[in-house]
C-alpha positions as CSV (number, residue, x, y, z in Angstrom):
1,X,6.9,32.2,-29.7
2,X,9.1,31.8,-33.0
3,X,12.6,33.6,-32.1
4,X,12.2,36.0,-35.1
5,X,8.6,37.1,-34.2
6,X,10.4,37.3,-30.3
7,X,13.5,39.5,-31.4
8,X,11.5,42.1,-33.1
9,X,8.6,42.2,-30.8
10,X,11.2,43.0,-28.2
11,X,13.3,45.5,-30.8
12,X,9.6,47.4,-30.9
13,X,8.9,47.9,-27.5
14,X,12.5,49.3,-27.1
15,X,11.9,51.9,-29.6
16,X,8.4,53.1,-28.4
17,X,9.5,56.6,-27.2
18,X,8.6,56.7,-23.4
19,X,6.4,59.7,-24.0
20,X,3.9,57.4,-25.9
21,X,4.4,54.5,-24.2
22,X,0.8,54.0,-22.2
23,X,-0.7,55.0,-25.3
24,X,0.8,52.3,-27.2
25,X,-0.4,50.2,-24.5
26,X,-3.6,51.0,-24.6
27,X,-3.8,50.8,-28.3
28,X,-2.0,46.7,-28.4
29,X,-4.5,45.9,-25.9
30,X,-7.3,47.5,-27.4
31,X,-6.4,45.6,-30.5
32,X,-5.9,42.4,-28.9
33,X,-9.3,42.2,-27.0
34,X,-10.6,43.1,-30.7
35,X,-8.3,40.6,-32.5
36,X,-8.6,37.8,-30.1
37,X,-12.1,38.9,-28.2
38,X,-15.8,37.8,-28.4
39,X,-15.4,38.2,-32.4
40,X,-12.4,35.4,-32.4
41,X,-13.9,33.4,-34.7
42,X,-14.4,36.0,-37.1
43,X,-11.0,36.5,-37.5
44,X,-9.8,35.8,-41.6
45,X,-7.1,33.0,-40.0
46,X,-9.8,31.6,-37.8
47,X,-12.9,31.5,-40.4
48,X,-11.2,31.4,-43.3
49,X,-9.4,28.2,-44.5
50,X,-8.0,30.1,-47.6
51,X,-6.8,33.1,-46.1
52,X,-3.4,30.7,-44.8
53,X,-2.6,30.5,-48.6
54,X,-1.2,33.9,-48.5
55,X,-0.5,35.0,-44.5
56,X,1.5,38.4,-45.3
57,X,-1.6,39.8,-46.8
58,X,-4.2,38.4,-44.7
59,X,-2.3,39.5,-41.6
60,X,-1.4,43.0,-43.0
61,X,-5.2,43.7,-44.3
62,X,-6.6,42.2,-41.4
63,X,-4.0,44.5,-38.6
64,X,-4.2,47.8,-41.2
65,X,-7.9,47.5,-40.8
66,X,-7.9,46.8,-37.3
67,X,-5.4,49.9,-36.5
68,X,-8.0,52.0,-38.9
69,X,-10.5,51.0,-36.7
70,X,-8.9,52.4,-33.7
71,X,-7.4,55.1,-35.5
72,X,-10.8,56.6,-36.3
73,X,-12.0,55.4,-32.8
74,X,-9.3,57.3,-31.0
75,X,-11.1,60.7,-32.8
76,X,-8.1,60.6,-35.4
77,X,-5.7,61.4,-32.5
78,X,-3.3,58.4,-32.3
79,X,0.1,59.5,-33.6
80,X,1.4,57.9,-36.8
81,X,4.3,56.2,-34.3
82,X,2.0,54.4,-32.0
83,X,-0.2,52.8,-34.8
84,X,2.9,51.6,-36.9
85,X,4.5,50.2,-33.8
86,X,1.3,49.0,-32.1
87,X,0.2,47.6,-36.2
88,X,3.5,46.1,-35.7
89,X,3.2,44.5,-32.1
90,X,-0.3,43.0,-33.4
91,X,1.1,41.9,-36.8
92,X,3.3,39.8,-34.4
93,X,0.7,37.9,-32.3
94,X,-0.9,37.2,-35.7
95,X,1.6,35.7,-37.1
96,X,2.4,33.9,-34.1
97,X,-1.4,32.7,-34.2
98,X,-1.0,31.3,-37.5
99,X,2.3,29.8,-36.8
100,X,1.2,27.9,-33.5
101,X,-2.4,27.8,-34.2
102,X,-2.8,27.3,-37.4
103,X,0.5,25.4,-38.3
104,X,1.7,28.1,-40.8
105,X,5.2,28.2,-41.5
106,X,6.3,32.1,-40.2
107,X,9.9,32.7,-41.5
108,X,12.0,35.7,-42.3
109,X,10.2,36.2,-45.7
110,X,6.8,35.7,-44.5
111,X,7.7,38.5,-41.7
112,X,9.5,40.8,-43.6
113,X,6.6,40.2,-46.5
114,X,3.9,40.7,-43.5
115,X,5.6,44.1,-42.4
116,X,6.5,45.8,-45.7
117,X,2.7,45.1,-46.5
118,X,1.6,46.2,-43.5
119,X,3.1,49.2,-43.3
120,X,1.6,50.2,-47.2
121,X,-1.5,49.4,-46.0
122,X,-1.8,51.6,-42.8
123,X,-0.3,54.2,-45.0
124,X,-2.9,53.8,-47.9
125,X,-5.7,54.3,-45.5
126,X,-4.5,57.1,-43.9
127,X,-4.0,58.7,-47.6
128,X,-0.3,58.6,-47.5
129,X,1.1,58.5,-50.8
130,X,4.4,56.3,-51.6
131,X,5.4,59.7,-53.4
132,X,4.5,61.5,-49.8
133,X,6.8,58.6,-47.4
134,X,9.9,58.9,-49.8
135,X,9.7,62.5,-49.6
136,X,9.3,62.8,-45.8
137,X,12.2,60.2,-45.9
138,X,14.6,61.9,-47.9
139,X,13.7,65.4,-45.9
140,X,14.6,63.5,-42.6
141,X,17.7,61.9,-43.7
142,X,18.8,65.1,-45.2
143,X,17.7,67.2,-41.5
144,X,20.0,64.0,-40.3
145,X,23.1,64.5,-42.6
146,X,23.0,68.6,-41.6
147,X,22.8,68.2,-38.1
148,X,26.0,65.9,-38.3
149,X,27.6,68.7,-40.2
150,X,27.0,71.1,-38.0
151,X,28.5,69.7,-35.1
């Protein structure tokens, strides 16, 4: 596996909180058998010469819709964590896919590209606005800078 793709893949798993950790199991194998299951070959990377011309949004639209998928599937029940880091963890075996399968070149700025769209994506399906993410950003850093002062 590409170093890069290796580093953060491991940088993920670290982070998942250990009370969700089975359920982001479940969810990156779920998406796996779906990803790389009986349907393989209908897979944009696999079926779809073209799609290699622009691998940061075939992977992102391909793993948003897949974590949609199980989104819906889990009764609208899997936490926002466990489908960003489980979109993540799939995003990565994509890429790695295209890289070794495929022959795609997967560098920094086609991972970095891959995430940032990634990311959007899950959030436009789930109808979070970029308005809605920069205010729940600022809200935590600001719950972050008072908690510092308060100690």
């Amino acid at each position: 596996m590409n170093p890069i793709l290796e580093k953060i893949q491991k940088a993920i798993e670290d982070k998942v909180p250990p009370k969700l950790k089975m359920r982001y199991n479940k969810t990156v194998i779920a998406g796996e058998k779906m990803m790389f299951g009986k349907t393989h070959d209908k897979m944009a990377l696999v079926s779809n010469p073209e799609a290699l011309k622009d691998i940061p949004e075939t992977v992102s639209r391909g793993v948003a819709g897949l974590m949609f998928v199980l989104f819906n599937r889990s009764n609208e029940t899997l936490p926002l964590e466990v489908l960003i880091f489980a979109g993540v963890n799939l995003a990565i075996k994509a890429l790695d896919f295209a890289e070794r399968g495929k022959g795609a070149v997967v560098d920094k700025e086609v991972i970095d590209e891959t995430f940032k769209k990634l990311t959007e994506q899950i959030f436009d399906k789930l109808g979070i606005t970029k308005e809605q993410m920069a205010e729940a950003i600022a809200k935590g850093k600001q719950e972050i800078n008072s908690s510092k002062g308060s100690k």
